[in-house]
N, C-alpha and C positions, 0 to 999 in steps of 0.2 A: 504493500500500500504506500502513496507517496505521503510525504510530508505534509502538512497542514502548509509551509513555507512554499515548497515543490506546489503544491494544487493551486496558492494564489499568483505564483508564478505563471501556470500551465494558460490560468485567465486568460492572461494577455495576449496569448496568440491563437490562432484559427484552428478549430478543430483537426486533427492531424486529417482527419477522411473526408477532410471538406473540399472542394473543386479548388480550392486557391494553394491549399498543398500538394494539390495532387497535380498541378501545372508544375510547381518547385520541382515537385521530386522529376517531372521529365524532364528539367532544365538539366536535376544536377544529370541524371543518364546521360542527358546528350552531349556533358564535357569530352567527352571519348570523338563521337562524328564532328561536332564543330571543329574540334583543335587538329583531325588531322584533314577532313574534307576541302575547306574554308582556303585551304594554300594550295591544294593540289594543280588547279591553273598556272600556278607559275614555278613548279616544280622543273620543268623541262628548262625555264631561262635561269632558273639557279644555277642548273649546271655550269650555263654560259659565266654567272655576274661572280661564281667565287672559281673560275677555272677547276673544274673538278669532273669528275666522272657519273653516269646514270649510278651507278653502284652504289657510288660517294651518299651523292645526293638522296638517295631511297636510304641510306643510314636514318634520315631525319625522321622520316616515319618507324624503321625499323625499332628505330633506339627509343621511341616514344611509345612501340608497342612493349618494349622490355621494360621500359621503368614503369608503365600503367602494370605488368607484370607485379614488378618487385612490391611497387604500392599495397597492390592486391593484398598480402601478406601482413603487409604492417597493420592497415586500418580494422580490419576484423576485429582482433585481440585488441586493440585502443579502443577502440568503440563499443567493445562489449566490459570493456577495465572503465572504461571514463565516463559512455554514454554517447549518446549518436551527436549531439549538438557541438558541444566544444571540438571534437574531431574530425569534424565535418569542416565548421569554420577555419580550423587550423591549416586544412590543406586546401583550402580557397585561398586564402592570403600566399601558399607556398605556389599556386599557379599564377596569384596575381603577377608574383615578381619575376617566375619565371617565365612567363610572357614578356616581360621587359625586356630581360636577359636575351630572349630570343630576336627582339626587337634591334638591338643595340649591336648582333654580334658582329665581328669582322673579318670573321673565316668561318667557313664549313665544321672545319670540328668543334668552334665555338658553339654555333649552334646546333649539331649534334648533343652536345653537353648540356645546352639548356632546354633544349627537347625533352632530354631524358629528367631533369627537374621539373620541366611542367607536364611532365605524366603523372611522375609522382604524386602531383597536386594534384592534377585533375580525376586519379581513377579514387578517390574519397570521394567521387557523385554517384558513380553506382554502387557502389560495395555499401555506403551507409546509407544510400535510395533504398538498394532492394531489402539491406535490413529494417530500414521502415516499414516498409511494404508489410514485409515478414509480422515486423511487431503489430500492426494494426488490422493483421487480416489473417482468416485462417486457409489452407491452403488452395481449395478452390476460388477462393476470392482471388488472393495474393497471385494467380495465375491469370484470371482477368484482369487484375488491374495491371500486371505487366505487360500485356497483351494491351490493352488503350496505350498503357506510355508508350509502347512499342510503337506503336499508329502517329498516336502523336509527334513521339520524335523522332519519326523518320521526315518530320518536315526539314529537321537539321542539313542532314544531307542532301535533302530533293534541294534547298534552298543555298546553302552554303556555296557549293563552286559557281554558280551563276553572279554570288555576288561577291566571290573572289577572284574571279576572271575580271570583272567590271572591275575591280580595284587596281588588278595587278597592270590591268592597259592604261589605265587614266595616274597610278600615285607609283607603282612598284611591287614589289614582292610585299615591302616593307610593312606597307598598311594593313597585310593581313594581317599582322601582330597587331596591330595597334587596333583594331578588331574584338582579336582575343583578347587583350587587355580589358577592354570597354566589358565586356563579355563576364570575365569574371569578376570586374569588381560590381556589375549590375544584380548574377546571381549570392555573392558574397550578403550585399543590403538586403537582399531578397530574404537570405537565410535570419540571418539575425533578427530580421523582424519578425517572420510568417512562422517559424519555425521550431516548436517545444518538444520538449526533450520525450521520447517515444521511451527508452529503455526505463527500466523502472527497477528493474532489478541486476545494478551491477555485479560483476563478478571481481572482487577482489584480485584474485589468482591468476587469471586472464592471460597475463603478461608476462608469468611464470615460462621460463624455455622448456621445461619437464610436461606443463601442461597443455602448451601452442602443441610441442610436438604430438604430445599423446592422442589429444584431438585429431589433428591431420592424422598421425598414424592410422586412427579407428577410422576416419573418414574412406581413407583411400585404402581401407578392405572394405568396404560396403560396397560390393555389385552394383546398389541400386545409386548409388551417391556417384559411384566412376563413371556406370553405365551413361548416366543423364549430362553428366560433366562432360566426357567426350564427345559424345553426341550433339552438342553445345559445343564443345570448342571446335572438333573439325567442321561443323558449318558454318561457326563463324569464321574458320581459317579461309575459307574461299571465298566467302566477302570481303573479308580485307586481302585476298588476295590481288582480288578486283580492285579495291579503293586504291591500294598499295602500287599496282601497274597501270591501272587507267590511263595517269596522264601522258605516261611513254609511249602509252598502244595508242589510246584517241588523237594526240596529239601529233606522234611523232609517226606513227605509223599508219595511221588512218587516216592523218591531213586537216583535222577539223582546228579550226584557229583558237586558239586559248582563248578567247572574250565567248566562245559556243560551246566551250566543255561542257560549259555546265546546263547544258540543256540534253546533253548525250546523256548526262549521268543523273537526269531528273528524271527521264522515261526508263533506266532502271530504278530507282528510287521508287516510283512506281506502284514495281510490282510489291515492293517491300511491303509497302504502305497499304494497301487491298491485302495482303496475306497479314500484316499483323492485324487490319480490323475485321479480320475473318476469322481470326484464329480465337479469338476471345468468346465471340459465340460458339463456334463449332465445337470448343471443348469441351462445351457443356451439354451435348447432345452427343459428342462420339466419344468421349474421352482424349484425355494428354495422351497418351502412350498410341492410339489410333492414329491421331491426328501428325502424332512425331513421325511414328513408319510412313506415313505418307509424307509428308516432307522428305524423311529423308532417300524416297523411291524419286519425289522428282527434283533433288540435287542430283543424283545420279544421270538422270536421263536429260536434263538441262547442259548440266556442266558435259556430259558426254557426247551430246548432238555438238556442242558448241569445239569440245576438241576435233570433231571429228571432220567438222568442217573447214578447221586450222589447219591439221594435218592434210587433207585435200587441194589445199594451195587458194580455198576461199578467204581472201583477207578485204573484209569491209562492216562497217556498220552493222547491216542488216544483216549479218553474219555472226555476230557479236552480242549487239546490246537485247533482242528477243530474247537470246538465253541466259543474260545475265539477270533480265529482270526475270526469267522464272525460276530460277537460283535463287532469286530477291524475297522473290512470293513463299517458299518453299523454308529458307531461311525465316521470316518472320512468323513462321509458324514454331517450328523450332525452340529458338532460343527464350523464346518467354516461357514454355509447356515446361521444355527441358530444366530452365532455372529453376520453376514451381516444382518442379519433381524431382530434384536434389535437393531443394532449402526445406520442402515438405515436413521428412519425418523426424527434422532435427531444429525445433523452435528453441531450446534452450543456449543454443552456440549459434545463433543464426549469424552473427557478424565474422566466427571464421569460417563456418562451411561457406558464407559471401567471397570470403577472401581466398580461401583454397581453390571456389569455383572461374573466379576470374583469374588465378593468380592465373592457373591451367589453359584457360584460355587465350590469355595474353600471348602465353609461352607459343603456346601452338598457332595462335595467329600470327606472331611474327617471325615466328620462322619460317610461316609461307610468305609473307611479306619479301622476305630477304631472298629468298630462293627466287620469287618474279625479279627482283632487284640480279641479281648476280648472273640468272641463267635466260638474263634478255638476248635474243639475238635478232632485233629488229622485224619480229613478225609478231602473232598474234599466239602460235602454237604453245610456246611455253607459258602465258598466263590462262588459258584453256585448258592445258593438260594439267596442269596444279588444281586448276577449280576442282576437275573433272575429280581427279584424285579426290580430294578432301571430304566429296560427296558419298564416293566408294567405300572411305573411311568412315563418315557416319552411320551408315548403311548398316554396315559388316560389327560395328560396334550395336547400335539397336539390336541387332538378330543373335547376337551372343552374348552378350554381359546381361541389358536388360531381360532377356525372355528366357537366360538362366533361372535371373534374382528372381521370375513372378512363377519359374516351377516350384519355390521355394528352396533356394540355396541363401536365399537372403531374410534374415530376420522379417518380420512385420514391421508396420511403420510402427506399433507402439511401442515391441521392444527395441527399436534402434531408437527413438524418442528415448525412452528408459535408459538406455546404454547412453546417449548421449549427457541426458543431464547427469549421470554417475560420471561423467568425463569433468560437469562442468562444478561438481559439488566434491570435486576429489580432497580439494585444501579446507574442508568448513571446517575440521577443526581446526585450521592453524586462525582463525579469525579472532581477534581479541574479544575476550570471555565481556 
């Protein structure tokens, strides 16, 4: 129960399930699309402005998917030690200034380096979002309403390179920073106003390395926790596949002039956006786990049509973005079900199973990032054949981990509920009497 102090606190800000935090919380999600979509237009003339190489240059993204990675890890356990508000706010202010950082730099690996700083900041919007979510919902909600933010913030990306192109013609690369600056000190005031504190029940121990690890250790034996996680991270690995090689294929390979990217990558955007505001209702009539095996049958047959047309010596448009945007569609089913269905049976830890699940997908996202980035050779084959893969990989993960864990190799959800808070109550007696 909160405090008599905590409850007149709580007053002053908007219901946590009200429409005006539930806009917040797709702000803080969309810190991930805005910071790396918003530049992608003028990825191709950075090459040219710090003399560097494609490779070089996809570092920026790469290294911003590793430290939104490494973040992943830290904020879980601080937010379930501290509370979702101060930890939240702390790594807003760490994006604010890493967007400056980014802003100012005068080399390539300068900015590299501050990439990798304003990841760190930025991935405390979904890891402490979805534990929101978590704390105020129970899991078939927590699946819808990831499924709306989903919808909703795919405005991010349908919107962001159109008007980073327009920036990058008329001010520079430069401006997109100055963007993202605006960006997060707008969501920063947002937070601090709108925003009361959701955890109610810290955990002291939290932050213990015996007890971070033991958690994840328990986590990643759980079939049904890895099943949902991978399945999850290899479909988002081939949309950032996509986001990650985009502007080399549309631009450099398919001719379209950096102020029009962003109308190639709004018609997939898209599909994104129709499949996560479809995916909210339809779970509730066929099931998460239905609805996931289909998604992940048509990343398969999306990403597959589309390599196979690479591979055929087709290099164009209409070649291209139909299959990416039903990649898009197929993905935005996906990863909201999939979250729901790893953060499910474990409410008591919901901020590290948050953080184990993105740490994971970070990982796995960017390291398909980097492989489009290294294994470019000026056509469309190798960012087609990665998607394709990644979809193969979901695929093959749905059909054996999860349809293990539901013959019963995997506890229930109440005794992995059970097992978890015994994870998260291991230290009560070290707590002062």
């Amino acid at each position: 129960m909160p405090s008599p102090a905590e409850s007149v606190r709580a007053d002053r800000f908007p219901d946590p399930r009200s429409r005006t935090v539930a806009v917040l919380l797709t702000a803080l999600v969309a810190f991930g699309p805005v910071s790396t979509d918003l530049y992608l237009p003028s990825l191709p003339a950075m090459v040219d402005a710090f003399g560097t190489t494609v490779s070089r240059a996809q570092l920026t993204l790469s290294m911003f998917m590793a430290g939104f990675a490494v973040g992943m890890l830290i904020y879980g356990p601080l937010a379930d030690r501290f509370g979702r508000r101060p930890v939240l706010l702390g790594g807003i202010v760490l994006y604010v200034v890493a967007s400056v950082a980014c802003l100012v730099a005068a080399s390539v690996e300068g900015l590299i380096a501050a990439r990798f700083f304003q990841a760190v900041g930025a991935c405390c919007g979904p890891v402490i979002g979805r534990a929101i979510v978590r704390d105020i919902h129970d899991r078939i909600e927590a699946a819808r309403m990831l499924s709306l933010m989903a919808s909703a913030m795919a405005l991010a990306p349908a919107v962001a390179p159109i008007i980073g192109g327009w920036m990058f013609v008329h001010f520079g690369w430069r401006a997109n920073f100055v963007l993202l600056t605006l960006f997060g000190v707008a969501v920063l005031v947002a937070a601090w106003r709108l925003l009361a504190e959701t955890h109610r029940h810290p955990d002291p121990g939290a932050l213990r390395p015996s007890r971070m690890l033991g958690t994840y250790a328990f986590l990643l034996r759980s079939p049904v926790f890895l099943g949902y996680t991978l399945v999850v991270s290899f479909g988002f690995a081939g949309l950032f596949a996509f986001i990650s090689g985009s502007s080399f294929v549309v631009i450099d390979v398919l001719g379209v002039a950096p102020e029009h990217f962003g109308f190639a990558f709004m018609a997939v955007v898209v599909g994104y956006i129709l499949g996560a505001s479809s995916g909210g209702r339809l779970s509730g009539r066929l099931g998460l786990d239905r609805l996931i095996l289909a998604g992940t049958i048509l990343c398969v047959l999306a990403g597959g049509t589309g390599a196979a047309l690479a591979w055929a010596g087709v290099q164009s448009l209409a070649a291209v973005i139909p299959c990416i945007s039903v990649y898009f569609f197929a993905v935005a089913w996906i990863i909201p079900l999939g979250t729901a269905g790893a953060m499910g049976p474990f409410p008591r830890v919901a901020g590290a199973v948050s953080s184990l699940l993105g740490f994971i997908q970070m990982a796995v996202g960017s390291t398909a990032g980097y492989l489009v980035g290294a294994l470019h050779d000026g056509t469309t084959r190798t960012l087609m054949t990665i998607i394709a893969l990644m979809g193969v990989c979901a695929l093959v993960v749905f059909v054996t981990l999860l349809r293990r864990a539901r013959r019963g190799a995997e506890p229930s959800a109440q005794d992995s509920s059970s097992s978890a808070a015994s994870i998260a109550s291991m230290s009560a007696s070290d707590k002062p009497k």
